[in-house]
C-alpha atoms as a printed R data frame, in Angstrom:
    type eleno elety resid chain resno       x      y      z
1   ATOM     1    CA   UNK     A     1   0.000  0.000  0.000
2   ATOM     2    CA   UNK     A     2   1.552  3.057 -0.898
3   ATOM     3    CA   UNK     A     3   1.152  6.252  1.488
4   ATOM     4    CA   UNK     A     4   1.171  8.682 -0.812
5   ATOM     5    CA   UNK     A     5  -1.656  7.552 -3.127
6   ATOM     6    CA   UNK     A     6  -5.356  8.610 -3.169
7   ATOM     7    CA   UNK     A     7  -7.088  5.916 -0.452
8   ATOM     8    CA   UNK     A     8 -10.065  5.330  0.045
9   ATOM     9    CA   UNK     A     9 -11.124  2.565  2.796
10  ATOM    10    CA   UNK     A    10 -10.852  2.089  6.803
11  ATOM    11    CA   UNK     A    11  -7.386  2.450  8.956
12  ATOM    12    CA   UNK     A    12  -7.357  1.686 12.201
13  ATOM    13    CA   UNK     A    13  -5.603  4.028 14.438
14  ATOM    14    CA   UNK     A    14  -4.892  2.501 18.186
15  ATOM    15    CA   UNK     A    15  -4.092  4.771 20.853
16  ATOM    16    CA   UNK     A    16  -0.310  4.826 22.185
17  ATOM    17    CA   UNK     A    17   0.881  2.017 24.154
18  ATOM    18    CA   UNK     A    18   2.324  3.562 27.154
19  ATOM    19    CA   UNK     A    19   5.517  1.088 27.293
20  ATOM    20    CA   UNK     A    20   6.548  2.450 24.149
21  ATOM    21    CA   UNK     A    21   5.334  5.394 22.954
22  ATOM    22    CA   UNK     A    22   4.153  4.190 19.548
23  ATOM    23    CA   UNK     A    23   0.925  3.121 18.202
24  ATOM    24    CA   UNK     A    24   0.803  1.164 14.762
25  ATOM    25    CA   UNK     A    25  -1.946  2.224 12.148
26  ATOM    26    CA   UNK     A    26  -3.349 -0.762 10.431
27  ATOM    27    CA   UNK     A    27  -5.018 -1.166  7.375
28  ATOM    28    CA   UNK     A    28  -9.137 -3.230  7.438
29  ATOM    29    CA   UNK     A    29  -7.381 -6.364  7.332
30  ATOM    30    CA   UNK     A    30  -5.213 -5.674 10.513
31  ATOM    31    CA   UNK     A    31  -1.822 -5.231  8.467
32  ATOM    32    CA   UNK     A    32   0.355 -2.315  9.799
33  ATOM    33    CA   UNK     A    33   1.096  0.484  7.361
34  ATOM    34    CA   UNK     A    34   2.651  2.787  9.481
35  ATOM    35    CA   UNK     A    35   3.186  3.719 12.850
36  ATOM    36    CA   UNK     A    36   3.306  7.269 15.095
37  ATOM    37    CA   UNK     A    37   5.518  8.009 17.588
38  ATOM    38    CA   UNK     A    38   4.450 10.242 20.249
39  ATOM    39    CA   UNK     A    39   7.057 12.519 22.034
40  ATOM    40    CA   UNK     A    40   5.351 13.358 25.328
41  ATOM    41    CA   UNK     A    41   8.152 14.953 27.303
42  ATOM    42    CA   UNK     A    42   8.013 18.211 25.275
43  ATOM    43    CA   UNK     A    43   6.259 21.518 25.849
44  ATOM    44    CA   UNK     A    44   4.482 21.450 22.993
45  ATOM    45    CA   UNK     A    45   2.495 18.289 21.321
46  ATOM    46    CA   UNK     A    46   5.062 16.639 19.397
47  ATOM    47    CA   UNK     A    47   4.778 13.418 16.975
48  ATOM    48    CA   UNK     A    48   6.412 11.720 13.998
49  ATOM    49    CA   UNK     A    49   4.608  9.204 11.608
50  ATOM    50    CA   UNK     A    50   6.963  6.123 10.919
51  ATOM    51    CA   UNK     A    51   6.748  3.983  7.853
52  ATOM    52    CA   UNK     A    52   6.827  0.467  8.132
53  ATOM    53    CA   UNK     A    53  10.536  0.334  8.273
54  ATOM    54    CA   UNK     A    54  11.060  2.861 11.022
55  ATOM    55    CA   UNK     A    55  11.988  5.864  8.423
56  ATOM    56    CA   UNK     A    56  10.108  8.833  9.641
57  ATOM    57    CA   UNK     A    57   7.449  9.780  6.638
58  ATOM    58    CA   UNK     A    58   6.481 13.496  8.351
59  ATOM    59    CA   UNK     A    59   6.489 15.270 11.895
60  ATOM    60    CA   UNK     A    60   4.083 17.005 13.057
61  ATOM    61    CA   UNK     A    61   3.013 18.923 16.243
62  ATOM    62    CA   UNK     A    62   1.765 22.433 17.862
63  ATOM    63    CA   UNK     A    63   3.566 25.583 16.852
64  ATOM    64    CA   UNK     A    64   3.197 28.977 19.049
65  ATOM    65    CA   UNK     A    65   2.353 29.268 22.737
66  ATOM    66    CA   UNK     A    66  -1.019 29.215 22.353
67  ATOM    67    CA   UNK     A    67  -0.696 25.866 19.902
68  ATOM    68    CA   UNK     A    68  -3.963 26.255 18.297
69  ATOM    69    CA   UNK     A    69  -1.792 25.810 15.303
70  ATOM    70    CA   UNK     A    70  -0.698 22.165 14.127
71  ATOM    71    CA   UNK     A    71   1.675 21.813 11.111
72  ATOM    72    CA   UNK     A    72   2.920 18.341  9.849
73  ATOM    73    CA   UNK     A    73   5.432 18.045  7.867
74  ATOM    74    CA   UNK     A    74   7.656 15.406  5.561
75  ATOM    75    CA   UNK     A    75  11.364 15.620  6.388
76  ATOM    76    CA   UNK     A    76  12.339 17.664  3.360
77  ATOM    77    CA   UNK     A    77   9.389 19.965  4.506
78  ATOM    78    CA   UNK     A    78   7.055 19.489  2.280
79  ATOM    79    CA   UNK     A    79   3.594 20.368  4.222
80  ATOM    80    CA   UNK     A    80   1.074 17.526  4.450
81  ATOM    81    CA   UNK     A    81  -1.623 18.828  6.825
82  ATOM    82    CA   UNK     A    82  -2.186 22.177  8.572
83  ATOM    83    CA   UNK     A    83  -4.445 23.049 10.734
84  ATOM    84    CA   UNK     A    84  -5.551 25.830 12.648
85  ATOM    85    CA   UNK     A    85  -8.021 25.860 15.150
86  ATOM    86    CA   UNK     A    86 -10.914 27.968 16.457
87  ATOM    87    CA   UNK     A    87 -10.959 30.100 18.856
88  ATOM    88    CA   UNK     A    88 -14.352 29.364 20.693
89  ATOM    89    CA   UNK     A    89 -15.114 25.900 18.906
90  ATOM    90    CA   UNK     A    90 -11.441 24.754 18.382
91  ATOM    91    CA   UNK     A    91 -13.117 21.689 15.964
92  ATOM    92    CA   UNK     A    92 -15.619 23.178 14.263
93  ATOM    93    CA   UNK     A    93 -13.896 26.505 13.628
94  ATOM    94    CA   UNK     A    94 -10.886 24.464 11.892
95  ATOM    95    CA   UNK     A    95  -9.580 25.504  9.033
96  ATOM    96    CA   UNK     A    96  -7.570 22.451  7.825
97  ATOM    97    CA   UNK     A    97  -5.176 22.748  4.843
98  ATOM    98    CA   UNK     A    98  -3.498 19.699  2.853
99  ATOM    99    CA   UNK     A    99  -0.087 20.168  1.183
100 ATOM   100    CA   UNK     A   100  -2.188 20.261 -2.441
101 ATOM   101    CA   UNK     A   101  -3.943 23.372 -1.526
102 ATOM   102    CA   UNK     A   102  -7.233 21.669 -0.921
103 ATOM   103    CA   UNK     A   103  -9.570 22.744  1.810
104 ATOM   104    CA   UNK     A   104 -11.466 20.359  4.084
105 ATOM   105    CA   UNK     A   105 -14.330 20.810  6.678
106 ATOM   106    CA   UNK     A   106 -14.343 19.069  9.819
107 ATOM   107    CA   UNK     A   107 -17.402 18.676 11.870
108 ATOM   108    CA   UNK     A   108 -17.760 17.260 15.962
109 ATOM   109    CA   UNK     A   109 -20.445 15.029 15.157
110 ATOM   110    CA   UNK     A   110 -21.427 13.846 18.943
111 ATOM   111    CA   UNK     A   111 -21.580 16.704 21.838
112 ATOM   112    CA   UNK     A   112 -21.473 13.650 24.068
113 ATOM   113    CA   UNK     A   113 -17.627 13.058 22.858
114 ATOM   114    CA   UNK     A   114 -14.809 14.707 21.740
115 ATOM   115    CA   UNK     A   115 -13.627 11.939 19.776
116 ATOM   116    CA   UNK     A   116 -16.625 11.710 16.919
117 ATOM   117    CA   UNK     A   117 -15.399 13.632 13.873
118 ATOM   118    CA   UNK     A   118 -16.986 13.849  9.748
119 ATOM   119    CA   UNK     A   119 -14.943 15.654  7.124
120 ATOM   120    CA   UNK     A   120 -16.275 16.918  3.919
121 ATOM   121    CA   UNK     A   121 -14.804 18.941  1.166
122 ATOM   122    CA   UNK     A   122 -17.117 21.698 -0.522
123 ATOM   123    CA   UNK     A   123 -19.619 20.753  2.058
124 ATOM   124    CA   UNK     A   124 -19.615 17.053  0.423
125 ATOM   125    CA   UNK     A   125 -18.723 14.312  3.191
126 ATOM   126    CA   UNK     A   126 -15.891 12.232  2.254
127 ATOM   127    CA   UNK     A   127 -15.041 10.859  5.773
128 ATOM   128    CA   UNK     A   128 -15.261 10.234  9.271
129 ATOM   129    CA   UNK     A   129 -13.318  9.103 12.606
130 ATOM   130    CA   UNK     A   130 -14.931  6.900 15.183
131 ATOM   131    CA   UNK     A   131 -13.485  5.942 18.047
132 ATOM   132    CA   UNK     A   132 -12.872  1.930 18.013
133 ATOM   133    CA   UNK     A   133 -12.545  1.821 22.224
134 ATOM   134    CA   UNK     A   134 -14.709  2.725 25.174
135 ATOM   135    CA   UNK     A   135 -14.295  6.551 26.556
136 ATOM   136    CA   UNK     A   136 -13.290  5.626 29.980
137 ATOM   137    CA   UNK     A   137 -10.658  2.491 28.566
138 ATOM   138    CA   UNK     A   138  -6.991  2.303 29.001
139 ATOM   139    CA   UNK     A   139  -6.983  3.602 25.527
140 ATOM   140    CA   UNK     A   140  -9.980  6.207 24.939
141 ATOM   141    CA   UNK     A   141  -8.219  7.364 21.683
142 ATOM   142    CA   UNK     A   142  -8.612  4.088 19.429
143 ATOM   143    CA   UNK     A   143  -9.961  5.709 16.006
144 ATOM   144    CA   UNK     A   144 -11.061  4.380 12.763
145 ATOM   145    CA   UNK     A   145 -11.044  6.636  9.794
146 ATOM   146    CA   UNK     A   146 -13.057  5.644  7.456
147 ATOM   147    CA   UNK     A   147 -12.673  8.104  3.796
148 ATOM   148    CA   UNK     A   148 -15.562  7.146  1.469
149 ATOM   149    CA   UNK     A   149 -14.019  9.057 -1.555
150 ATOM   150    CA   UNK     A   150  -9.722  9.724 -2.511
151 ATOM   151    CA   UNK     A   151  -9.135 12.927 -1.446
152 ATOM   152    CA   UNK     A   152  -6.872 12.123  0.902
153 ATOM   153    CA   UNK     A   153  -3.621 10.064  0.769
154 ATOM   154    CA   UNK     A   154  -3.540  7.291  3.828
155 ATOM   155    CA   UNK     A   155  -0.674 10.080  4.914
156 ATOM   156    CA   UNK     A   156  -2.760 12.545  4.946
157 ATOM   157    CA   UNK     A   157  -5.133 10.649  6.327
158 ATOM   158    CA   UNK     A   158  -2.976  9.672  9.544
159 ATOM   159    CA   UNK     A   159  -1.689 13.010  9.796
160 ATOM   160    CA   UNK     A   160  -4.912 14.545 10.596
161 ATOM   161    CA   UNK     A   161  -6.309 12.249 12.820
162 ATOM   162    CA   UNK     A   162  -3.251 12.291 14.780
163 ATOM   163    CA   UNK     A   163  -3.496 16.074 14.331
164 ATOM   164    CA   UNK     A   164  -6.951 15.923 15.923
165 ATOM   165    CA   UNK     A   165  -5.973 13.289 18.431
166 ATOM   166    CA   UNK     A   166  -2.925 15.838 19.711
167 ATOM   167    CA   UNK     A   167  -6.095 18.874 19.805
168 ATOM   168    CA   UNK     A   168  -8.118 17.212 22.128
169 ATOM   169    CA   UNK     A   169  -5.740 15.691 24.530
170 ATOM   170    CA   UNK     A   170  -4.735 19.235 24.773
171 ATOM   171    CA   UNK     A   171  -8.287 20.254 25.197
172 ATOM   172    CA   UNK     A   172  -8.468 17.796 28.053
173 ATOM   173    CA   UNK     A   173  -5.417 18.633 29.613
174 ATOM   174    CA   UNK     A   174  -6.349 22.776 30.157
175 ATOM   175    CA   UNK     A   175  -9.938 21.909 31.054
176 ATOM   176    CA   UNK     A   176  -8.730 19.833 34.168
């Protein structure tokens, strides 16, 4: 499966194990494609997506004090997701930007949970993110993205939800 091609289909994003620091993103059938690698020790949210060898594919994580700003980026760069969030409704008010220029919409799609997201571009859906694990588990951030249509790469794809994954643990964290 190549990373960098239009995908459309499920990947299956478990939350970090703690021992390690990594979670693996699998494709439907349970094969791993890729893995992130969190780097919790740092001021601001910090992670790198790994490709099935170990060689980092792109790094993302907050930028500014404030960090309502999330950049990812391949090592020569090259930007694959950016996203800055709202003020007031840090989800809803997102205005997320792929590397191509295009534009996507991203909608909280449960008030109940912070972990229920649908994307659409030109006010089309073309995906979601579920989570895959209970919200009071060991691992409340288990996602599945599904994308119905290939306007994203599985890259892309895994930067974003890791993107929004990193926004609401930080949501968590200065609510508490």
């Amino acid at each position: 499966m190549s990373l960098t091609a239009p995908f459309t289909g499920q990947l299956l994003l478990p939350d970090k194990a703690m021992t390690s620091g990594t979670s693996p993103v699998l494709s439907a059938d349970g094969q791993a494609i890729a893995h992130v690698q969190w780097h919790v020790w740092s001021l601001h949210s910090r992670f790198e997506i790994l490709g099935p060898r170990g060689d980092v594919l792109a790094a993302g994580g907050t930028q500014g004090w404030t960090g309502r700003q999330l950049t990812v980026r391949t090592p020569d760069g090259r930007t694959v997701v950016d996203i800055k969030f709202g003020l007031w409704r840090p989800i809803n008010g997102a205005a997320i930007t792929l590397g191509s220029g295009r534009t996507l919409g991203v909608r909280q799609t449960s008030i109940w949970s912070d972990r229920n997201f649908e994307f659409s571009v030109g006010g089309r859906p073309v995906g979601r993110i579920t989570p895959t694990t209970g919200a009071l588990s060991f691992r409340p951030d288990s996602y599945s993205f599904v994308l119905d249509s290939p306007v994203l790469t599985a890259l892309e794809a895994i930067s974003l939800a890791q993107a929004l994954r990193a926004a609401v643990r930080t949501m968590r964290a200065s609510s508490s």
